[in-house]
N, C-alpha and C positions, 0 to 999 in steps of 0.2 A: 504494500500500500504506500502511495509517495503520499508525503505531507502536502497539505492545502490548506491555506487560510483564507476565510473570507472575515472582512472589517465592514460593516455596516456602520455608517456613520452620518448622520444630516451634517447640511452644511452651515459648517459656524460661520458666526459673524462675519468673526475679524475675517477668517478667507475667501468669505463670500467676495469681498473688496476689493483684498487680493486678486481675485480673479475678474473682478468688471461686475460693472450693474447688473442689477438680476435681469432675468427676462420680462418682457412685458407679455401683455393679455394678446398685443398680437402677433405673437410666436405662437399661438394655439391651433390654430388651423395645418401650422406646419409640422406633423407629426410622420416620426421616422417608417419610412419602409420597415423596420424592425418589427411595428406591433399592426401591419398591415393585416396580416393573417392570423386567421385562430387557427390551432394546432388540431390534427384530427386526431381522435380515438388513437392509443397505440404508439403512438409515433413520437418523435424527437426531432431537435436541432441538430444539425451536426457540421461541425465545421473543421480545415485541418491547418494547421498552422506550420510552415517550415522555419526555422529560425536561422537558418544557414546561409551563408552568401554564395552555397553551389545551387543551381536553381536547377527543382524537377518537376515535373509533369501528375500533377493528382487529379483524380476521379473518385469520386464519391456516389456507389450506386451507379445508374446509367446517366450523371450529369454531365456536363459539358467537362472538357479537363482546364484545367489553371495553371499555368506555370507558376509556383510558387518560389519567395527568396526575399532572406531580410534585404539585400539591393534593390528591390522593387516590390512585389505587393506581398507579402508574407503570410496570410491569411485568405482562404476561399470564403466564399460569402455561405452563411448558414444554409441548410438544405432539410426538406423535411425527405426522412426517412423515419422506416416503418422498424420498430422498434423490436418488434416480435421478432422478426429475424435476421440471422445473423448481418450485420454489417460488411458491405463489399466496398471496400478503399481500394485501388491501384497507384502504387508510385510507380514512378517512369513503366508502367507495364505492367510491373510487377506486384499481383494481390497479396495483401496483405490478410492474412489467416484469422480466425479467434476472436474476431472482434464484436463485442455485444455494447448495446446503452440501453442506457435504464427510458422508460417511458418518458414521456412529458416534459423532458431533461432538453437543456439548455447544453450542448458537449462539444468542446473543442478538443483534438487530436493533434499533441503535437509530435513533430517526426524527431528522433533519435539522428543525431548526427553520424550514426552510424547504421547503414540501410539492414543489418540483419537485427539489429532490437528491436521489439514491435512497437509503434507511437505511445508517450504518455498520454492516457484516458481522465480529462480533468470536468467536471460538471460544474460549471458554472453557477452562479447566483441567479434563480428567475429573473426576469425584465422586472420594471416595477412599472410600468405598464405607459400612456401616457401623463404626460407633466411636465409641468415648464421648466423644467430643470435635466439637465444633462447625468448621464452616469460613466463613470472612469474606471474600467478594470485594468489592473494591473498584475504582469506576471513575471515573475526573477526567473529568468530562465540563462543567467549569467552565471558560466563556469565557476564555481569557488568561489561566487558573492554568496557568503553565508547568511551575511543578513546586508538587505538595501532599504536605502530614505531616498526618499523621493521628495523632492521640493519645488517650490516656483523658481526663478533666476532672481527675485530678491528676498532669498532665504526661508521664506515661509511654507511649512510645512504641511507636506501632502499625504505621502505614507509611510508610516512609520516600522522598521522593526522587519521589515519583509523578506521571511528565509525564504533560501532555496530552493526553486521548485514550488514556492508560497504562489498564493492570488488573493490579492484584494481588490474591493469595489469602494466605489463613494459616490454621492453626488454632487454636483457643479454644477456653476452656472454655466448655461453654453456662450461662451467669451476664447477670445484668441489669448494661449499663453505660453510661456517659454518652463518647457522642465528641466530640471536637473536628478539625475540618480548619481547618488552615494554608497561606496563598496568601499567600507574601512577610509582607509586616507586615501584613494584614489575616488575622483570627479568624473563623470562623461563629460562630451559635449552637450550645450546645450543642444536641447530639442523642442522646436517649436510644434505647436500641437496645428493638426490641419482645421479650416474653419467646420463648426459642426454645431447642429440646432438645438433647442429645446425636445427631448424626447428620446434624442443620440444617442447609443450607447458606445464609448469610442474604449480603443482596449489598446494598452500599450505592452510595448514586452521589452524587460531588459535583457539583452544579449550579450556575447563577446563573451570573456573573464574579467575575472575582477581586479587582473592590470589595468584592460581596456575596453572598461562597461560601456553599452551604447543602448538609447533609448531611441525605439521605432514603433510607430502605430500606425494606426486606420480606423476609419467609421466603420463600425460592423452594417454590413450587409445582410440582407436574404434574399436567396437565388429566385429570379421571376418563376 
């Protein structure tokens, strides 16, 4: 079993500020592709994530394939599959075996840097449905970052304490901002968050080691 953590947490004040005025009443109509569909009977989200800068070729089911890769899009967009049976994933070609999710679940699939480990199986935190506020998932998937802080670019703090192989959530206002992750006494570069609305749910991943931790995201997706 890998560890996972999930942080539930409203957004305080003082970083509500931090991050720019709240939303107003008309960001309301502009609600994410994310909570467009209701899930049917049986079934799950399911998405895969490669963290790698070698980039390969995923299929989820008989979906379209995705070149995946932290140098470009790192993340397929969610897909609904049928939960009762087995899971069919293809990396470059090649299926990948054994794979089950639980109903209703919310599951990202990340690839093992190395193609004969099967992907870590991580269930995410449900949506919280529509709202004018934004949600931020976050996952250490940085080599020997035992524990990462995540913060703005003027210090103020995002998440705290987050082991390896960790995930946590929170929500935000949806506002443009500059993050930093922290691994011991090494910094990444900044990363500027892409622009993303009230109802968003945007997922970052720390990557690299924890000589040379680097923060990459996207707007989560659902496949048409």
């Amino acid at each position: 079993m890998y560890p996972r953590i999930c942080k539930w947490a409203g957004l305080y004040l003082a970083l509500g500020v931090s991050f720019g005025l709240a939303c107003t009443a008309q960001a309301a109509p502009e609600i994410a592709q994310l909570y467009a569909s209701k899930l049917p009977e049986g079934s799950a989200w399911v998405r895969v994530v490669n963290p790698s800068d070698n980039a390969v070729q995923v299929r989820v089911d008989q979906s379209t394939d995705f070149a995946l890769s932290a140098q470009s899009v790192v993340a397929s967009p969610f897909q609904v599959v049928d939960s009762r049976q087995p899971l069919h994933v293809t990396v470059n070609g090649r299926e990948i075996k054994g794979l089950n999710v639980p109903k209703n679940a919310w599951v990202t699939l990340i690839l093992d840097s190395n193609p004969a480990n099967p992907p870590r199986l991580v269930v995410d935190p449900p949506v919280r449905g529509k709202d004018l506020r934004a949600e931020l998932n976050i996952y250490n998937l940085s080599a020997g970052c035992e524990t990462a802080n995540i913060q703005l670019a003027n210090g103020a703090s995002v998440f705290n304490q987050l082991p390896f192989n960790g995930q946590a959530q929170r929500t935000i206002n949806p506002v443009q901002a500059t993050l930093i992750a922290n691994c011991g006494k090494t910094t990444s570069l900044p990363f500027k968050l892409e622009p993303f609305k009230a109802s968003d749910r945007y997922s970052l991943f720390l990557i690299g080691s924890s000589q040379s931790p680097r923060l990459i995201g996207l707007v989560d997706q659902t496949a048409p």
